[in-house]
Structure formats: structure tokens, C-alpha cells
C-alpha positions as CSV (number, residue, x, y, z in Angstrom):
1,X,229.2,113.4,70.0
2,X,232.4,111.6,68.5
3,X,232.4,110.3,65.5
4,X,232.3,106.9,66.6
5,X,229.3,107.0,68.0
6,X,227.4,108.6,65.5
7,X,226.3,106.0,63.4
8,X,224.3,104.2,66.1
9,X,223.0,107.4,67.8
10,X,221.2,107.8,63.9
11,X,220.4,104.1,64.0
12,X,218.6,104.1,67.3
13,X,216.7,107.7,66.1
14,X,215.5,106.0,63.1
15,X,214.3,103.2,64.6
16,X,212.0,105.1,67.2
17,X,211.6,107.5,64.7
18,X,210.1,104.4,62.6
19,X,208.0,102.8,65.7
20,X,209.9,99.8,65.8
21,X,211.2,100.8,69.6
22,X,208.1,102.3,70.5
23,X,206.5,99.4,72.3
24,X,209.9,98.6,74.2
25,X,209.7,102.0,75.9
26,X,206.1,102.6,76.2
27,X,206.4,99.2,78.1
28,X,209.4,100.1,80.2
29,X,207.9,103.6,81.3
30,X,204.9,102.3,82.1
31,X,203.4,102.9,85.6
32,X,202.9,99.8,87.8
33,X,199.1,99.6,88.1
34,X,197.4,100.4,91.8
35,X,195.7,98.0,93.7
36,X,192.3,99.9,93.7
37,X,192.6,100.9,90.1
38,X,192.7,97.0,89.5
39,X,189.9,95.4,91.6
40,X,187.9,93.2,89.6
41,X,191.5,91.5,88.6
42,X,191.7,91.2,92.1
43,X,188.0,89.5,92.5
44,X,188.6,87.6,89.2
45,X,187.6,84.2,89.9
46,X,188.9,81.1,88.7
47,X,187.7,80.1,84.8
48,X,184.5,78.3,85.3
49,X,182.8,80.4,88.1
50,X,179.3,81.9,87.8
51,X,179.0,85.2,89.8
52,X,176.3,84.9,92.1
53,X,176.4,88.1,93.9
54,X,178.1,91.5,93.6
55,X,177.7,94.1,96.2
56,X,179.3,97.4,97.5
57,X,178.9,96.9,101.0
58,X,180.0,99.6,104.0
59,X,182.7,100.5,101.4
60,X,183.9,96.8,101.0
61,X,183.6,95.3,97.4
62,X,182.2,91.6,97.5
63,X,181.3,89.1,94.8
64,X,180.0,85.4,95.6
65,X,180.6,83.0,93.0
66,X,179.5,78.8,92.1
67,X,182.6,76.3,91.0
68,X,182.5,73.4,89.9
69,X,185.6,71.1,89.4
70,X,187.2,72.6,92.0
71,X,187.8,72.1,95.6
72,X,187.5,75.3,98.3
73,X,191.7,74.6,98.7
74,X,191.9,75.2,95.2
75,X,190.1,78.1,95.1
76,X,192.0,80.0,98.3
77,X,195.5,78.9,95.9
78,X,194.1,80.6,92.8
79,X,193.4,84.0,95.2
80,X,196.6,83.6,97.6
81,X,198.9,83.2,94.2
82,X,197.5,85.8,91.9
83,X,197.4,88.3,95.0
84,X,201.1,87.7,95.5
85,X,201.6,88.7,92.1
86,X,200.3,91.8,92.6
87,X,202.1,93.0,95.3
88,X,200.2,91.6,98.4
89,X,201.6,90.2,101.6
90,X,199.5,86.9,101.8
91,X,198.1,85.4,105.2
92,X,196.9,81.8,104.4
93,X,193.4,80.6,105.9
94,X,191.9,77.6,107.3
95,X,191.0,74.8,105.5
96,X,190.1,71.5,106.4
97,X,187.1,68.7,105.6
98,X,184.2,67.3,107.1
99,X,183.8,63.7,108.6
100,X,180.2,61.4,107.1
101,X,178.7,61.2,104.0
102,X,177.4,65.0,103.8
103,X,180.8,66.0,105.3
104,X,182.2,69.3,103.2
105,X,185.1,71.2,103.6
106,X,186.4,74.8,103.4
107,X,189.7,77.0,103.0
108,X,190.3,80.8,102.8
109,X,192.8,83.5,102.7
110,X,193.6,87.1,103.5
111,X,196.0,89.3,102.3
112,X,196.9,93.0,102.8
113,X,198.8,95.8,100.6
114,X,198.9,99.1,102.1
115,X,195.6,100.1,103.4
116,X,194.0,97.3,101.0
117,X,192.6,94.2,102.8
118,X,191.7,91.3,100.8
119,X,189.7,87.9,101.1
120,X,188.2,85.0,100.1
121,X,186.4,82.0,101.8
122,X,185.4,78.9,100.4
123,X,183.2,76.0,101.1
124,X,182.0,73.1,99.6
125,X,180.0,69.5,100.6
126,X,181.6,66.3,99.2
127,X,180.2,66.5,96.0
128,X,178.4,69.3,94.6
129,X,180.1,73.0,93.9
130,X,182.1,74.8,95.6
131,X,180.7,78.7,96.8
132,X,183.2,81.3,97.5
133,X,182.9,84.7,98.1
134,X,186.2,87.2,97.8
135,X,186.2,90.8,99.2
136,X,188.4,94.0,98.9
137,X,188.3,97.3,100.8
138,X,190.3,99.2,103.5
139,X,188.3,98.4,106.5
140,X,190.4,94.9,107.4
141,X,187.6,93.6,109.9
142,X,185.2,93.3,107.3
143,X,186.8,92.1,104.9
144,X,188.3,89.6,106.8
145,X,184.7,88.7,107.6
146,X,183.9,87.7,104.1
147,X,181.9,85.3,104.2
148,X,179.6,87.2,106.8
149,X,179.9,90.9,105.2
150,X,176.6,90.6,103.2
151,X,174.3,88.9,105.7
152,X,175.6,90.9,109.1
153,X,176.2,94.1,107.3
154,X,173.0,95.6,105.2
């Protein structure tokens, strides 16, 4: 080492030595987190849901949840944008509203990472709550069948 370069190779040592770098490179070596180690962030609904419902179903993870304040649209966005951040290719649903006074509407997504298949579905009448239900699991048929899994699977 020249003697140039001394002085702030014993800088830097004392300062990990000290702790004060320590939470840089714990930070920067840490492992990017798998998507099955992290599946209730992935069912996380939005702040304000009540859980309903949570089941382990043919391998497939489903929760059902109760909103209110926001609309079955809103819902799918919360899901297709937090999925995105973690590393899923995002497929948007349907969505769409009913016509009359007890008219409702509904929206969904699906996403996929690896051999991880994700969804949600959500539906709502024109006023009142909206129920969703979000699954996660490797067999992509039933999860894609969310909304479905519970009743036409146990």
C-alpha cells in the first residue's frame, strides 16, 4: 500500500471497525428476498381491509378480504403495482360496472414470477364494500381461478 493511500485505508477500518459503516454493507450485501419467502406481503391487502377468509387450498394460498372506501379498480391497482415491485410480470384483468340501481362492478389481475402465479378479483355493488380475494401458488389455473378456488376446490 503506498503511502498515499494509507491514511484513508485506516479511516475506512476505523469507521467499520466503529459500526458507523456497518448498516451500509449489511444493506448492500443483502440477499434480494424470494417470492415464496414473502407471501403475506404479497396477500397484503390495502389499509382498511378486514380478512375474511384465509385458506391453504390444493397448495394455493388464498385470503378474502371486506373494503370499504375503495372501488374493485382500486383494489386490482394496489395488487398489480406492489406485485411489480417485487419482481412480477403483471397481466391486468377485467374490470368494468353494472347498469340500474343494484348495478356493481368488478376488476382483477394476475401476475406471474417464475413458477409463482398470482391473483386477485374484486367486486363490489354501487354502494356498499368491496370483497376481494387474492391467491398465490404454482399451479397457475387455480390461481387464476381466484375467486372460484374455495368454493370448486374443497
Amino acid at each position: 500500500m503506498s503511502v498515499l493511500n494509507r491514511p484513508i485505508a485506516i479511516a475506512a477500518a476505523g469507521l467499520i471497525a466503529s459500526g458507523a459503516l456497518g448498516a451500509v454493507t449489511t444493506a448492500a450485501t443483502a440477499a434480494p428476498v424470494d417470492a415464496r419467502s414473502s407471501a403475506s406481503k404479497l396477500l397484503a391487502p390495502p389499509n382498511g381491509a378486514e380478512q375474511l377468509d384465509a385458506q391453504k387450498v390444493k397448495g394455493i394460498t388464498y385470503r378474502r378480504y371486506e373494503i370499504s372506501g375503495q372501488t374493485p379498480k382500486q383494489v386490482a391497482s394496489f395488487y398489480a403495482q406492489a406485485w411489480k415491485k417485487a419482481g412480477f410480470m403483471v397481466h391486468s384483468g377485467s374490470g368494468g360496472g353494472g347498469w340500474g340501481p343494484w348495478g356493481g362492478s368488478g376488476a382483477g389481475a394476475q401476475g406471474h414470477k417464475g413458477s409463482q402465479y398470482i391473483a386477485v378479483s374484486a367486486g363490489a355493488r354501487k354502494s356498499g364494500p368491496t370483497y376481494f380475494e387474492v391467491c398465490l401458488g404454482k399451479d397457475e389455473k387455480l390461481v387464476n381461478d381466484c375467486q372460484n378456488l374455495v368454493q370448486n376446490n374443497n
